[in-house]
C-alpha positions as CSV (number, residue, x, y, z in Angstrom):
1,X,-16.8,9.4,-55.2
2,X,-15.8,5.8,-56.3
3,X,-12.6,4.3,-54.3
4,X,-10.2,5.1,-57.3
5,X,-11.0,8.8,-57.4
6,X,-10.4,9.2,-53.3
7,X,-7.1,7.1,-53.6
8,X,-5.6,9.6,-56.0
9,X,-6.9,12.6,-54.1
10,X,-4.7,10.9,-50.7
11,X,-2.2,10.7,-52.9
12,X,-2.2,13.9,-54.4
13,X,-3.0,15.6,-50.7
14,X,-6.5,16.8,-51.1
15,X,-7.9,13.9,-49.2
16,X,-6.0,13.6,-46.0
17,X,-7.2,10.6,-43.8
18,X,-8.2,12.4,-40.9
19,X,-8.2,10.9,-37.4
20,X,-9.7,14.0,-35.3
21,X,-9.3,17.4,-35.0
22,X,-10.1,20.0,-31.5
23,X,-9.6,22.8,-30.6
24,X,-7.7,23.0,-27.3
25,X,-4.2,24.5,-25.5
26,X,-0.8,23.5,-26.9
27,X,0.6,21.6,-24.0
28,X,4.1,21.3,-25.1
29,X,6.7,22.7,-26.2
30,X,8.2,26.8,-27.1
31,X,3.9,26.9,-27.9
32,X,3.4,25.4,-24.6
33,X,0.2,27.5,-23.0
34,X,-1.2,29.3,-26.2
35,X,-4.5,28.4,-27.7
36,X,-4.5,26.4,-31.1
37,X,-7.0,23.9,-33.5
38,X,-4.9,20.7,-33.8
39,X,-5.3,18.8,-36.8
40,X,-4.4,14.8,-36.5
41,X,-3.3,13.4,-39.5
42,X,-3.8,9.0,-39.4
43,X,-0.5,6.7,-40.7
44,X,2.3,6.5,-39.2
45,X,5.3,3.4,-39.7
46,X,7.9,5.0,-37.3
47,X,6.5,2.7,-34.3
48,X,7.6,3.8,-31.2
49,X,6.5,1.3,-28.7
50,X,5.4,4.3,-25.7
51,X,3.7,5.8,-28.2
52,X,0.2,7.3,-26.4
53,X,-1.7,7.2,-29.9
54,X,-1.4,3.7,-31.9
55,X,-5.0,3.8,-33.0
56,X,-3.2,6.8,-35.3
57,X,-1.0,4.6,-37.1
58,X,-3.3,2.7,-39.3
59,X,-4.1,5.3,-42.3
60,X,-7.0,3.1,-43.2
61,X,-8.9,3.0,-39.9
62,X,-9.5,7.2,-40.5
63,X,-11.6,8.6,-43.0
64,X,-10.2,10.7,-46.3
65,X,-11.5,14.2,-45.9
66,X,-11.0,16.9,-48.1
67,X,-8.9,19.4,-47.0
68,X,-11.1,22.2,-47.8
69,X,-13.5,20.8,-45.2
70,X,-10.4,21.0,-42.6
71,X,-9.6,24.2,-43.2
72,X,-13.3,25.5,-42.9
73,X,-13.3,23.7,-39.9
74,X,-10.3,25.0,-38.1
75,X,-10.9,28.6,-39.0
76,X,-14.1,28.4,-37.1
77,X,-12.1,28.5,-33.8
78,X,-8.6,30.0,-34.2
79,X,-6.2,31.3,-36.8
80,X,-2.9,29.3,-35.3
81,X,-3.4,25.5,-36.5
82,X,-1.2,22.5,-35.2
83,X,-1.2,19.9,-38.1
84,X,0.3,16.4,-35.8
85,X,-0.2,12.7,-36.2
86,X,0.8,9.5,-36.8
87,X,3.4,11.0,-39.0
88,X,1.5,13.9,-41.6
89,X,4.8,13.6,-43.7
90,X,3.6,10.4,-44.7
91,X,1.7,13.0,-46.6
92,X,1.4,15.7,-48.9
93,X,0.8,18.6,-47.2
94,X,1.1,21.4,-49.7
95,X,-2.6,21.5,-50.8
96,X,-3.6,21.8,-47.0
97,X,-1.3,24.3,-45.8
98,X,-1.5,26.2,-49.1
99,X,-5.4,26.4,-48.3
100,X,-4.7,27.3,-44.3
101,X,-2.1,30.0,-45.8
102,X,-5.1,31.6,-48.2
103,X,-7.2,32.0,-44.7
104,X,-4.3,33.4,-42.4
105,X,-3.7,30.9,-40.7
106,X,-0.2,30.3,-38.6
107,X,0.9,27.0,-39.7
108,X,2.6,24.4,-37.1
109,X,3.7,21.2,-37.7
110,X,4.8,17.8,-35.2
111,X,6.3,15.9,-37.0
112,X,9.7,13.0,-37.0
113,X,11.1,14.4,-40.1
114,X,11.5,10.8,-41.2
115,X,10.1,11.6,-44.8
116,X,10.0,14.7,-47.2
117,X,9.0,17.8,-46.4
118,X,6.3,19.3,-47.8
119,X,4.0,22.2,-47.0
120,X,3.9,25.7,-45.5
121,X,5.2,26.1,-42.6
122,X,5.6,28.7,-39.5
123,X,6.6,26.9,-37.0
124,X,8.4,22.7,-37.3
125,X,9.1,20.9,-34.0
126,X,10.9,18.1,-35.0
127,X,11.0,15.2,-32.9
128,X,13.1,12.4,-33.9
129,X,12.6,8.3,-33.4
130,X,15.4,6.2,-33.3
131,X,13.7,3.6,-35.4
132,X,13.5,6.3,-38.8
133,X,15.5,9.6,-38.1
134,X,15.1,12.6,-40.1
135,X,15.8,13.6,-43.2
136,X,18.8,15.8,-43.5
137,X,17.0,18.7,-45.1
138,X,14.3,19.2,-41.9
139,X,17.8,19.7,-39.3
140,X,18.5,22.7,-41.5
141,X,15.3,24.6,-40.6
142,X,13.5,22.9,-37.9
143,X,12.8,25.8,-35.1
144,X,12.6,23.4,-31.7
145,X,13.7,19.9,-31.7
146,X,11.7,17.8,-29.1
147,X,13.9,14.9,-27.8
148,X,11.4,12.3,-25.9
149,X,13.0,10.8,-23.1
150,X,12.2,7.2,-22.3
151,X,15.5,5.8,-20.3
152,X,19.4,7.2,-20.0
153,X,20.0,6.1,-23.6
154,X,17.8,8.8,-25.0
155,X,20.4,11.8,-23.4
156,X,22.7,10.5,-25.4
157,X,20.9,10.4,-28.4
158,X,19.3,13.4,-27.7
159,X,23.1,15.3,-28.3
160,X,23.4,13.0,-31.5
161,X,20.3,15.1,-32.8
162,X,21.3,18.0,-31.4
163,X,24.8,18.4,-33.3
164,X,22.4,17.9,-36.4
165,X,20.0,20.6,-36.2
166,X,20.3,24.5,-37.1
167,X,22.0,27.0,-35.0
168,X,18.3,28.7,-34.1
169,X,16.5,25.6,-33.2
170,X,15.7,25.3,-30.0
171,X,16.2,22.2,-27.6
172,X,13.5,20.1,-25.5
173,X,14.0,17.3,-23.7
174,X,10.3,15.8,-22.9
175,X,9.7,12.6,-20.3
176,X,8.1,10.0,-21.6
177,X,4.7,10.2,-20.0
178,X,4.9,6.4,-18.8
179,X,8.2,7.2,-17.4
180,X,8.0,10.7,-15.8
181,X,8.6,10.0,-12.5
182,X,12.0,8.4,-13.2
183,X,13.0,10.4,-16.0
184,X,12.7,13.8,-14.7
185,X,15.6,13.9,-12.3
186,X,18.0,12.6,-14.7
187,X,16.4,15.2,-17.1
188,X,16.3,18.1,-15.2
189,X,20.0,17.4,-13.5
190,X,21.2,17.0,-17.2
191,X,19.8,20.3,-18.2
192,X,21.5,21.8,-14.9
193,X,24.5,20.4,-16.6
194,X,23.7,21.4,-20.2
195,X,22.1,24.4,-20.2
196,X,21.6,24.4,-24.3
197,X,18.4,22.1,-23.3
198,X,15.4,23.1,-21.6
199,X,12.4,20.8,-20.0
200,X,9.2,20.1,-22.1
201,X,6.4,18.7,-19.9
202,X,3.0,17.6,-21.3
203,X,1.3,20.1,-19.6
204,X,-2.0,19.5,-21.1
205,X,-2.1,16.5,-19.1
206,X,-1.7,17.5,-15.7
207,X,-4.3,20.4,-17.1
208,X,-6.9,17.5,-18.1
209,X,-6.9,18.4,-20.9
210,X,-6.9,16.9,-24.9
C-alpha cells in the first residue's frame, strides 16, 4: 500500500497508528480490578509534562494498522476493550468501534475530551488537561471523570470540571504517580471533606503490572 493510500485510511479511521495493545487488569478507575484488552492509540498534542507515556505522543513513531487486524486481535482474549492513548480523539474512531460493536465487544474509552467525539461507546472516563480542556459535548455524557492530581492547584481545578460534567458521572481524583506520596493526604482529606469525589489509585502498579 503506497504512502498516499495509508494516509487517507488514518484519516478516514481504518488505519489507526497503533502504539501497543495487551491484555491485562484495568488498574484504575469505577473498572479498577476487572480484566480488559487495552488498545493504545499513538498522537497526542495535549502535553502534560508528568505524563508516564511521551513515546505515545508522536503519531508517526507507531505503525498504521488496520482496524480489522485490532479487532481480531482483541477478541482473542476478552470481549471488554479499553481503547487509550496519546489522545485516540485525535482520531476517528467510528470504523474501530463500529467493528468492536459487530463482535460484542464492551467498548471503553480514556480519553481528554479535547477534540470531537467520535465512536461507540459504553463506558467514557474523561480526564481533562489544563493545557486543552474538553469539549462541551463529552461533559454531557462522560460516565467518570478522572481528575489527575499533581499539586493543590489541581483540587481546585478539579471542582472547575466537576460543575461541568453530567449529573451521573462519577468523580475520581487520581495522584500523580510522581507525586503520590505528597498528594494523597491532601487528596484523601479533601474527599473526607467532599464526599462527591472518591480516590483513584494506579493500582496496576503497585500490582506490577502493565
Amino acid at each position: 500500500m503506497i504512502k498516499e493510500e495509508i494516509n487517507a485510511q488514518v484519516e478516514q479511521g481504518t488505519m489507526l497508528p497503533l502504539m501497543e495493545a495487551f491484555y491485562t487488569i484495568q488498574g484504575e478507575g469505577f473498572h479498577k480490578g476487572t480484566a480488559a484488552y487495552f488498545i493504545r492509540i499513538g498522537g497526542c498534542d495535549v502535553g502534560c509534562h508528568w505524563c508516564d507515556v511521551k513515546e505515545s505522543w508522536n503519531a508517526e513513531l507507531h505503525p498504521p494498522t488496520g482496524v480489522e487486524a485490532m479487532v481480531e486481535e482483541a477478541t482473542k482474549y476478552s470481549k471488554t476493550v479499553v481503547i487509550t492513548g496519546g489522545e485516540p480523539l485525535t482520531w476517528n474512531m467510528k470504523p474501530l468501534t463500529d467493528k468492536l460493536k459487530e463482535r460484542g465487544c464492551k467498548i471503553h474509552i480514556e480519553t481528554s475530551g479535547a477534540y470531537k467525539l467520535t465512536g461507540q461507546w459504553d463506558w467514557i472516563c474523561l480526564s481533562p488537561k489544563k493545557l486543552k480542556l474538553p469539549t462541551e459535548e463529552i461533559y454531557k455524557v462522560a460516565n467518570e471523570l478522572k481528575v489527575i492530581v499533581f499539586n493543590a492547584h489541581d483540587l481546585k481545578f478539579a471542582e472547575e470540571q466537576a460543575a461541568r460534567v453530567n449529573s451521573e458521572c462519577i468523580l475520581y481524583l487520581q495522584p500523580e504517580w510522581s507525586k503520590r506520596e505528597k498528594m494523597i493526604p491532601l487528596i484523601v482529606d479533601f474527599v473526607m471533606q467532599n464526599p462527591k469525589w472518591k480516590v483513584s489509585l494506579q493500582t496496576h502498579k503497585y500490582l506490577n503490572i502493565p
